[in-house]
KOLLUM-782339 format. One record per residue (C-alpha): residue number from 1; x, y, z. Coordinates in nm, 2 decimals, padded with zeros to 4 digits. Layout:
% residues N
  resi      xx      yy      zz
   NUM       X       Y       Z
...
END
This chain:
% residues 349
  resi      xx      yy      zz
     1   00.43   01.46   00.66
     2   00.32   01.75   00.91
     3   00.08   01.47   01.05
     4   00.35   01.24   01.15
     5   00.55   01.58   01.26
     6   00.25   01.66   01.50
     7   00.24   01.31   01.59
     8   00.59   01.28   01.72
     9   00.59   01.64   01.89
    10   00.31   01.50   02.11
    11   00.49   01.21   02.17
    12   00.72   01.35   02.33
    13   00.52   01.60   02.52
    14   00.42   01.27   02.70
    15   00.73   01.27   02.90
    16   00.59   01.40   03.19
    17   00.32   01.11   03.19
    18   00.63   00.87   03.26
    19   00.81   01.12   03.50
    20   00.53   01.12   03.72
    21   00.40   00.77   03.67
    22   00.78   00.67   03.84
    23   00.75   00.94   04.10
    24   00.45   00.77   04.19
    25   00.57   00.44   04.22
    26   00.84   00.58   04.43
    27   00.66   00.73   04.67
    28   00.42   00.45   04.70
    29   00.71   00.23   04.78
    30   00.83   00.48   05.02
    31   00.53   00.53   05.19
    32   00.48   00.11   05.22
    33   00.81   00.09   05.36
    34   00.67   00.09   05.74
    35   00.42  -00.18   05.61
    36   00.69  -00.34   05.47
    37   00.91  -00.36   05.78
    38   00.55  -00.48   05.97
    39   00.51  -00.77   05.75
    40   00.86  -00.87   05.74
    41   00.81  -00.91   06.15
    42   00.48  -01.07   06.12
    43   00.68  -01.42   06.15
    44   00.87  -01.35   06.45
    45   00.52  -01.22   06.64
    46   00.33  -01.55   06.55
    47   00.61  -01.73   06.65
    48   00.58  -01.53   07.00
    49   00.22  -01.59   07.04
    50   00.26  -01.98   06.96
    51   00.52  -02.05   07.26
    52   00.34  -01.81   07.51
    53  -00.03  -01.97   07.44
    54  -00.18  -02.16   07.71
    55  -00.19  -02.47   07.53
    56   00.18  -02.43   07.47
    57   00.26  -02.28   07.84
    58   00.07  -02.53   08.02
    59   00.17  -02.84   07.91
    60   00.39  -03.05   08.06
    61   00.63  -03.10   07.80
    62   01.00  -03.25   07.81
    63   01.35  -03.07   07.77
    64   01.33  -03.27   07.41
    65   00.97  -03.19   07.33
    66   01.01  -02.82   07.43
    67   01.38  -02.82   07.18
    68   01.19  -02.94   06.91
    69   00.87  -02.71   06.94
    70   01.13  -02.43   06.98
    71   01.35  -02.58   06.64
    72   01.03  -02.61   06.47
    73   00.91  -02.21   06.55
    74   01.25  -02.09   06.46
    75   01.23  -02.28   06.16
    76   00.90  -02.13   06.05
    77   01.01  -01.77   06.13
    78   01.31  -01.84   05.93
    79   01.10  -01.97   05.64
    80   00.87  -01.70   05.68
    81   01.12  -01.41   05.65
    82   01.30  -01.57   05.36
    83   00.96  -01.59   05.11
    84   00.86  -01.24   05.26
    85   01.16  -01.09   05.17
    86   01.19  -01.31   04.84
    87   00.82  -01.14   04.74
    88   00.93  -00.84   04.86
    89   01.22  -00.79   04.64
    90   01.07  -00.93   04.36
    91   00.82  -00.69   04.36
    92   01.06  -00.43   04.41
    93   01.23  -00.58   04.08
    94   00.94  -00.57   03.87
    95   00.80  -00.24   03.93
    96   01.16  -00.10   03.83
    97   01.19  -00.32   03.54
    98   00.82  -00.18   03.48
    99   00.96   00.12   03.46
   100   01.26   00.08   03.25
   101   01.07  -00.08   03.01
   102   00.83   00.16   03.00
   103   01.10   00.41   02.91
   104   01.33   00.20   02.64
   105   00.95   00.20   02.46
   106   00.92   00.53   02.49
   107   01.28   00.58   02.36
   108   01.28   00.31   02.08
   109   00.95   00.49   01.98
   110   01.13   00.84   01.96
   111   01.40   00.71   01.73
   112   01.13   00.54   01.52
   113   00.95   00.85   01.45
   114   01.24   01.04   01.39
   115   01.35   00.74   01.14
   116   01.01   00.82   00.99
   117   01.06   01.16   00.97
   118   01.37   01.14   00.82
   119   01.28   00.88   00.58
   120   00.99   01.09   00.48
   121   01.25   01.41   00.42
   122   01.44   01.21   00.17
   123   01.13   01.11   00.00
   124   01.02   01.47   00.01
   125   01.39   01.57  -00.14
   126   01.36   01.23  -00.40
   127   01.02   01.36  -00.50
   128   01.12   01.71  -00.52
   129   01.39   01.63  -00.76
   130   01.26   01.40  -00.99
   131   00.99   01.61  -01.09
   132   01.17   01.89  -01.16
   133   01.34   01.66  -01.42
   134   01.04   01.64  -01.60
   135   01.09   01.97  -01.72
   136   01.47   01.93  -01.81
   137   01.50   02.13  -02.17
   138   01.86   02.12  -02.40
   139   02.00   02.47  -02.48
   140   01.80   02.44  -02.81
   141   01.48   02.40  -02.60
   142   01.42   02.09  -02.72
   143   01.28   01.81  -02.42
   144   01.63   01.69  -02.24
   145   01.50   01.27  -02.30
   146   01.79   01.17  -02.08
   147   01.75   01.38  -01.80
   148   01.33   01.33  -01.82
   149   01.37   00.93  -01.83
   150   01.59   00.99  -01.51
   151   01.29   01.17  -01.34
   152   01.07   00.94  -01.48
   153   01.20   00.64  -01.36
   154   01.27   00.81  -01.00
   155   00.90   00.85  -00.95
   156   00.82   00.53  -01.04
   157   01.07   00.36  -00.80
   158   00.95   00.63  -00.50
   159   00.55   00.49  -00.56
   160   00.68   00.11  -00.56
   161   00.92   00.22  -00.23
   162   00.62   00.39  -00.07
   163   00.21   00.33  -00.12
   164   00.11   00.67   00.05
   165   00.26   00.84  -00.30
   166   00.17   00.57  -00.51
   167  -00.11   00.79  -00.67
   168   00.06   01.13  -00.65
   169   00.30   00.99  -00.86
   170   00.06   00.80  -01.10
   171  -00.16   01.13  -01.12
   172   00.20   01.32  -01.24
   173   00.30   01.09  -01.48
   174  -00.04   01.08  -01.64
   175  -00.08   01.44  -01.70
   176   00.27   01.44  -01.80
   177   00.13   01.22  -02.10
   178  -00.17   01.43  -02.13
   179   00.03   01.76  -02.16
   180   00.29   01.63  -02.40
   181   00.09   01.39  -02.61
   182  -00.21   01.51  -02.63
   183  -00.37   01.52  -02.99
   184  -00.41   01.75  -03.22
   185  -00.64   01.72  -03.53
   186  -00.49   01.65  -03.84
   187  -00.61   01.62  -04.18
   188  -00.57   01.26  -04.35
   189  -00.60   01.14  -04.71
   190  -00.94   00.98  -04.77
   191  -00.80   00.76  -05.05
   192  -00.65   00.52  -04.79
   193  -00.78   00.34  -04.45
   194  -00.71   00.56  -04.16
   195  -00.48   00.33  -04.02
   196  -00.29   00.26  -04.32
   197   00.05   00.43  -04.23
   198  -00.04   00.39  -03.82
   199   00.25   00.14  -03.76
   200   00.52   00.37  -03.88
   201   00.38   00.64  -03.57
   202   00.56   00.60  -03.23
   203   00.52   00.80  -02.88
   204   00.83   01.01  -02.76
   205   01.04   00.84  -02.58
   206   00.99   01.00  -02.25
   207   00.62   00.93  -02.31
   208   00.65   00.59  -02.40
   209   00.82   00.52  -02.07
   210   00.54   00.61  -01.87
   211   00.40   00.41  -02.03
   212   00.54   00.10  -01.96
   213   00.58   00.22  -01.66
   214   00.19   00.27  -01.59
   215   00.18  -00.13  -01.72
   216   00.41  -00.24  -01.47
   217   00.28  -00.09  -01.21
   218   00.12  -00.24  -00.89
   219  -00.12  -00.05  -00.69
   220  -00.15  -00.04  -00.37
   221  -00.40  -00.31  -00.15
   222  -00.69  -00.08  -00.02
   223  -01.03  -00.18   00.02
   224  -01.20   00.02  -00.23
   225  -01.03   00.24  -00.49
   226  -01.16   00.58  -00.53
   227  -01.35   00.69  -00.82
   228  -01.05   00.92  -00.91
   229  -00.77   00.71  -00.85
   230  -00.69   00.61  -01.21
   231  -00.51   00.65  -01.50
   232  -00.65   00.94  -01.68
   233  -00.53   00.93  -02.06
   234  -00.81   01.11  -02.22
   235  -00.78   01.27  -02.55
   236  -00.37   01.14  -02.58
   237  -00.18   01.05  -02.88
   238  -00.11   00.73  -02.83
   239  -00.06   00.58  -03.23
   240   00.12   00.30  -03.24
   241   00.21   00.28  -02.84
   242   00.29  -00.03  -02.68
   243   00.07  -00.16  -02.41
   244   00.26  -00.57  -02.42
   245   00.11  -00.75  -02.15
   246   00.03  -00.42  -01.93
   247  -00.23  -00.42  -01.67
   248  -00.45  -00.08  -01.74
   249  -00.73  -00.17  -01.50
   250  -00.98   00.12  -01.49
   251  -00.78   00.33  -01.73
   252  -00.95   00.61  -01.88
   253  -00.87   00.66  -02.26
   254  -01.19   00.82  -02.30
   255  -01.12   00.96  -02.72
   256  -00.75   00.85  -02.71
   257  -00.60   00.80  -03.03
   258  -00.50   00.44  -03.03
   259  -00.45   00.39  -03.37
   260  -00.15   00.07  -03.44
   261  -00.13   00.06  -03.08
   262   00.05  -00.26  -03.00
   263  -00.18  -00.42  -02.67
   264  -00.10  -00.79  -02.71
   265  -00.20  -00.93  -02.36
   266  -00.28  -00.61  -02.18
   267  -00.57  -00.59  -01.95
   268  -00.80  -00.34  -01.98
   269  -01.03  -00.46  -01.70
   270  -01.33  -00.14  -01.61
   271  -01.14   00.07  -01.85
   272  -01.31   00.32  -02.09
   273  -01.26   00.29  -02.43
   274  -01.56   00.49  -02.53
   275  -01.49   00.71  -02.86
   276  -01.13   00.58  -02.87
   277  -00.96   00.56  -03.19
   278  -00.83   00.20  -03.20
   279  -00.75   00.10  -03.59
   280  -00.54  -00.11  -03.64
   281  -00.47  -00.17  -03.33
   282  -00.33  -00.54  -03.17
   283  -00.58  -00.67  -02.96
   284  -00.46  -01.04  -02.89
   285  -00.56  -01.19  -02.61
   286  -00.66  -00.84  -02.45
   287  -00.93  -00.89  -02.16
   288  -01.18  -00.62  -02.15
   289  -01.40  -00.76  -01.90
   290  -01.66  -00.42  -01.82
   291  -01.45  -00.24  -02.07
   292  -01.70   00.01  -02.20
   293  -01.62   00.05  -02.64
   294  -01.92   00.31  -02.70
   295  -01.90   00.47  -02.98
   296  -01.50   00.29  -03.04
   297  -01.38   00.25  -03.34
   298  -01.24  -00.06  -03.42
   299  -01.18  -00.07  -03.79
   300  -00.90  -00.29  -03.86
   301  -00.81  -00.41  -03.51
   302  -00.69  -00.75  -03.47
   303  -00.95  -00.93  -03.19
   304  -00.77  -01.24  -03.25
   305  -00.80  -01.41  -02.84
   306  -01.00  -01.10  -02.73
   307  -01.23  -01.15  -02.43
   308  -01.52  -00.88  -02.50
   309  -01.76  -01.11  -02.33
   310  -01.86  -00.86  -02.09
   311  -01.74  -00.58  -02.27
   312  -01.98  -00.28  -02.23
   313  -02.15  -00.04  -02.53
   314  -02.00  -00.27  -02.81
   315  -02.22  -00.35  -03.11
   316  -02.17  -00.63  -03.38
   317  -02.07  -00.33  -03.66
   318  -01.79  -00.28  -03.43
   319  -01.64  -00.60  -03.40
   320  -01.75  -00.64  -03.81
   321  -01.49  -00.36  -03.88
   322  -01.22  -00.53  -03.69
   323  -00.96  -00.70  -03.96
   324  -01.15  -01.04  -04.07
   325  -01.43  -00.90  -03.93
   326  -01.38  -01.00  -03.56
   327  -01.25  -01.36  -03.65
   328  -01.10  -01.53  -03.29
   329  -01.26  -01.25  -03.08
   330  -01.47  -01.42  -02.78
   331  -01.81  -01.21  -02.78
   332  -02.15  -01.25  -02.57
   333  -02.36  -01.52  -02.68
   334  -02.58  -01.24  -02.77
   335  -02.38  -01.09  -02.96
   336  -02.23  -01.42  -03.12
   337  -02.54  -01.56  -03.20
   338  -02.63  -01.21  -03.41
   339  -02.30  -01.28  -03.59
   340  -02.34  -01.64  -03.67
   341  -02.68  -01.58  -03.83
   342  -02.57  -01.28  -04.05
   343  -02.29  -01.51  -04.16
   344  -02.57  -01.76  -04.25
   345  -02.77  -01.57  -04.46
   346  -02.75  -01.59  -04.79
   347  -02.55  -01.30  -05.01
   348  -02.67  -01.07  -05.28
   349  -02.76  -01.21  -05.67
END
């Protein structure tokens, strides 16, 4: 915002260009006017030296002849006078619609920048005011949902109604998520899978909306993204969240805690699973094309659909873990082939 302040301050510090640039076209046509006045009696002079030439002034020629070389010179001065004066005003005409043009730009581009300006104060004042709802508390202290969903939902229509805060807003929202769900170690029964009871866990509310509204999200068309613009989502709670057909391109959910996690359809594109807690999670039909799984754990997980083709750091004990052991997930041939052939050989006696 100060840019485009500085911007339109020196905009219109270039009002003295245009005040002299006309001043100088004035006085240029009020120093031709002499030349002007020459050239409009250039007809009436050539028109002079015609009848007094010798060739004109020695010849014999009739009373006719003579009226019709006389018709014929008054004719051309006429003519003459008419397109010089015709040129003259046109050019006249032009350099002042010149100028007026040059001016309604200058004027229509005033009022633009102060339409940015303005329109950049009220994204300011939108900004300014949703965030602070992110922080809304009840008299109990307890997180006013309402009032946060409000805010949250503000931010997200101020990135889709302008690019330049696209990220800002992204970079808010995601450390909203880290800061209010991020995970704390607990202590489970050993007696039962770890993602036995997952499906009954559920993200607050408020954090559950960013959520969806990180899926939904479009980002911006630039030519390369930087390194940092992402969604960062590292060490979250995130059980049983749902990801339905989001698009979580380059997300970061470095040891998230994905456990029941509903992700039917997402795309995790370039995103980093690695050390992410994913049991019993619903992978269907989830592309993870350069998604890197090192060190994932994907016990239980339905890979029913999943494309881990090109999937990064994923081993064959991995996808073994997965509920039917991986059955309907599309691997590498490598890594298919390694699978077929344990399948093949033959069991314990």
């Amino acid at each position: 915002m100060p840019n485009r302040v500085n911007s339109a301050l020196t905009w219109l510090g270039q009002r003295w260009f245009l005040m002299v640039f006309a001043a100088l076209v004035a006085v240029v046509l009020f120093a031709s006017v002499p030349t002007l006045v020459r050239l409009t009696q250039y007809p009436a002079h050539t028109a002079a030296t015609l009848r007094n030439s010798p060739f004109v002034s020695g010849a014999k020629l009739t009373g006719e002849a003579r009226l019709a070389l006389e018709k014929d010179l008054l004719l051309y001065e006429t003519d003459s006078r008419i397109k010089i004066w015709t040129a003259i005003v046109q050019a006249i005409g032009g350099a002042a619609l010149f100028i007026g043009l040059l001016f309604s730009w200058r004027n229509l581009r005033a009022t633009q920048i102060k339409l940015d300006i303005d329109r950049e104060a009220q994204l300011t004042n939108r900004f300014t005011a949703a965030t602070s709802q992110l922080g809304e508390q009840l008299s109990n202290g307890a997180p006013n949902v309402e009032a946060r969903l409000g805010g949250i939902y503000a931010l997200a229509s101020i990135a889709r109604d302008s690019p330049r805060d696209y990220w800002p807003v992204m970079e808010i929202l995601t450390a909203y998520v880290r800061h209010n769900a991020v995970w704390h170690q607990t202590v489970q029964d050993d007696s039962k899978p770890a993602h036995a009871d997952v499906p009954r866990l559920k993200p607050r509310t408020d954090v559950q909306a960013i959520l969806t509204v990180l899926g939904r999200s479009t980002p911006p068309e630039v030519k390369a993204l930087r390194f940092d613009q992402k969604f960062d989502l590292r060490y979250t709670d995130l059980r049983g969240a749902e990801f339905w057909d989001a698009h979580l391109e380059r997300t970061d959910f470095w040891g998230a805690h994905l456990e029941g996690a509903q992700l039917w359809g997402a795309c995790l594109n370039d995103a980093k699973l690695a050390k992410a807690h994913l049991q019993g999670a619903n992978l269907k039909d989830v592309k993870f094309a350069r998604t890197d799984f090192t060190e994932a754990d994907l016990s239980g997980a339905d890979l029913t659909g999943a494309d881990l083709r090109s999937a990064v750091g994923l081993s064959l004990a991995q996808v073994a873990s997965a509920q039917d052991k991986g059955a309907g997930a599309l691997l590498a041939q490598s890594l298919a082939a390694i699978s077929i052939n344990a399948k093949k050989q033959p069991g314990p006696h």
